[in-house]
N, C-alpha and C positions, 0 to 999 in steps of 0.2 A: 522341724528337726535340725535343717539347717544352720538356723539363728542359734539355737541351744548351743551346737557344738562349737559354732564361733564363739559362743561368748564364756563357755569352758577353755578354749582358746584362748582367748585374750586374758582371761583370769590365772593362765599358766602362766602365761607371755609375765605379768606386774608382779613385781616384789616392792619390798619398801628399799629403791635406791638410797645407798648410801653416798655417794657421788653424780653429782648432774654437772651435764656443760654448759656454764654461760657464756659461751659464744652460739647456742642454738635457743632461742626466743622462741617460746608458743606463741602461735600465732592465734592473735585475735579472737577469731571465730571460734575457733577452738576451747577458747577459755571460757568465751561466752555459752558454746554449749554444755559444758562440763556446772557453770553454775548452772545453769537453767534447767540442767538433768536436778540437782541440788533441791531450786526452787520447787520443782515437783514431787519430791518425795515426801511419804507420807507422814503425817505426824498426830498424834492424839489430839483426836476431836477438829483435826485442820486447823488448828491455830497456827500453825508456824510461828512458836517463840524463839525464832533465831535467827538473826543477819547475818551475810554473806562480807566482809572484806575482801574485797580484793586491792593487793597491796605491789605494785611493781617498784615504786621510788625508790632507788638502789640505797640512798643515804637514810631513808628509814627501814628498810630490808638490815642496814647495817647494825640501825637500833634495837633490832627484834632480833637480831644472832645474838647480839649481845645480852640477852635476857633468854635466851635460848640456848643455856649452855654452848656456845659456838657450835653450833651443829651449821656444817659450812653449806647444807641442801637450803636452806632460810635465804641465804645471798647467791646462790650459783643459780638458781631457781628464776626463770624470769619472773616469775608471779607465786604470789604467796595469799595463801588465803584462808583466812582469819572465822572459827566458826564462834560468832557474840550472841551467845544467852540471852534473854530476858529474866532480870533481876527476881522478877516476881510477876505471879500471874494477875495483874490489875485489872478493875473493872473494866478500865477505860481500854485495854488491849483485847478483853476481852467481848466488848461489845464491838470494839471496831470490826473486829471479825466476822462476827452475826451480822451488823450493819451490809459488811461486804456481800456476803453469799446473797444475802438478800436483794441488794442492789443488783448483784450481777445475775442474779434467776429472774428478779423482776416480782419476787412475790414472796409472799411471806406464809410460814406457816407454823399454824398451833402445835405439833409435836416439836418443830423446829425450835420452835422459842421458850417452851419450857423446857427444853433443852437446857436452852441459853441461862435460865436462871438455875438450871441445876449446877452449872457449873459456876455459875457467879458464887453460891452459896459455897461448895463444896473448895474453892480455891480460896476462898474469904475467909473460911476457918482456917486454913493451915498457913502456918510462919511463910515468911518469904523464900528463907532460905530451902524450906521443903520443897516448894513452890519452885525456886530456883533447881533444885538438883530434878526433878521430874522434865523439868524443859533443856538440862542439859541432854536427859540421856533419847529426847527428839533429835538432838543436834549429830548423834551419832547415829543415828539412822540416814540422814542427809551425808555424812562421811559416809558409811556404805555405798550410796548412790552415785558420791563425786566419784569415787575412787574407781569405781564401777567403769562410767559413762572416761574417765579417763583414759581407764586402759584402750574402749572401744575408741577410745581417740590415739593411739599409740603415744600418750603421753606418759612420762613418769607420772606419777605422786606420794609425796612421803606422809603419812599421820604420823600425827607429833602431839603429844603430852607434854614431851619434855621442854618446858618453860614456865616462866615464872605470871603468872595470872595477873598479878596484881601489878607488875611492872610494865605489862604488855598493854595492860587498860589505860594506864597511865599514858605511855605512849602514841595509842589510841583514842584516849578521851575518851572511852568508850563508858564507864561510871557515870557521867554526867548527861549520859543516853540511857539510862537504864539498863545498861547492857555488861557482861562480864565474857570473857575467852576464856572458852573450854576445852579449843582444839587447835591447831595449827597444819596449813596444808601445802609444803612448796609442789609449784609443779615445774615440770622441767624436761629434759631429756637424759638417760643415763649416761654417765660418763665411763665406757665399759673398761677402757684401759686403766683409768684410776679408781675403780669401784672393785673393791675384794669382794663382794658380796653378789658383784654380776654375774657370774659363772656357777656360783652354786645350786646345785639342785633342790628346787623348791620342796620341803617337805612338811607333809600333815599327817594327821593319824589317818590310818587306814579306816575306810566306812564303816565295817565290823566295830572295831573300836570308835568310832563316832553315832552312828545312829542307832537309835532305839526303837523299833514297827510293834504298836501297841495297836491290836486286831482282836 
């Protein structure tokens, strides 16, 4: 009960800062556990169709505000981090996967692997781009998780949409990996004195009006 109410806690505690200080740097460890919460979140079927950027280099942080409607959290932010798609669900990503589990169990098995050609079939028929939008919205399950494992780290972080896809890949290289941005995540510390938004009272709907008990 403890852990619960801490982490009701912590989820009061994070907003989406509008303002961070870069004179306070996440440290390290920190960021490493925030992705590593990331790396573990769940995703349909465990494929994990989506890389982690992590982006600190201030003069490219520069480049990505700038395709980022200047949203100044992108540069004040010690670290920024990048959620890249897979373009399409390919065989070849797809077996690497199957290959893995197997590798790392040590053993192979027959529901396991017709599995494996169910999904070969099933992702084989549908466009890329279909293909694409199903492994973005894994990627936003992993944003749940960072942002989560954040707060339990008393760090800011902002989710971000707002920017430009296509100029960000660019910047990234990130097309010629197969890969596209879907999300965007500075992390950082709030900047309370120049943050309008730090002092306001966090509000949601009421649980009445949010939850439905179908019994």
């Amino acid at each position: 009960m403890g852990r619960v109410v801490l982490l009701l806690e912590k989820l009061n505690w994070r907003y989406a800062a509008k303002k961070l200080d870069p004179a306070r740097p996440v440290p390290a460890d920190a960021v490493d556990r925030i992705v590593e919460a990331i790396r573990l979140a769940p995703t349909s079927s465990g494929l994990q169709p989506f890389d982690i950027i992590v982006v600190s280099n201030p003069a490219l942080k520069e480049q990505i505000r700038a395709v980022g409607y200047n949203q100044p959290q992108i540069t004040e932010g010690s670290h920024l981090l990048v959620f890249a798609v897979w373009d399409d669900y390919t065989p070849a990503r797809i077996n690497q996967m199957f290959d893995l589990v197997n590798s790392e169990r040590g053993f192979t098995n027959e529901g396991w692997e017709k599995y494996r050609a169910q999904l070969l079939k099933t992702y084989g028929a549908r466009d890329a781009e279909a293909n694409f939008q199903h492994a973005a919205r894994q990627a936003y399950i992993g944003l749940g998780i960072g942002v989560t494992a954040a707060a339990f780290e008393g760090v800011d972080a902002t989710p971000m949409e707002g920017f430009q896809p296509d100029k960000l890949d660019a910047i990234l290289g990130l097309r010629e990996r197969g890969l596209r941005s879907v999300l965007i995540m500075p992390l950082g510390y709030r900047d309370e004195a120049g943050d309008w938004a730090a002092k306001l009272k966090k509000v949601r709907r009421a649980p009445a009006d949010f939850v439905t008990s179908v019994v």
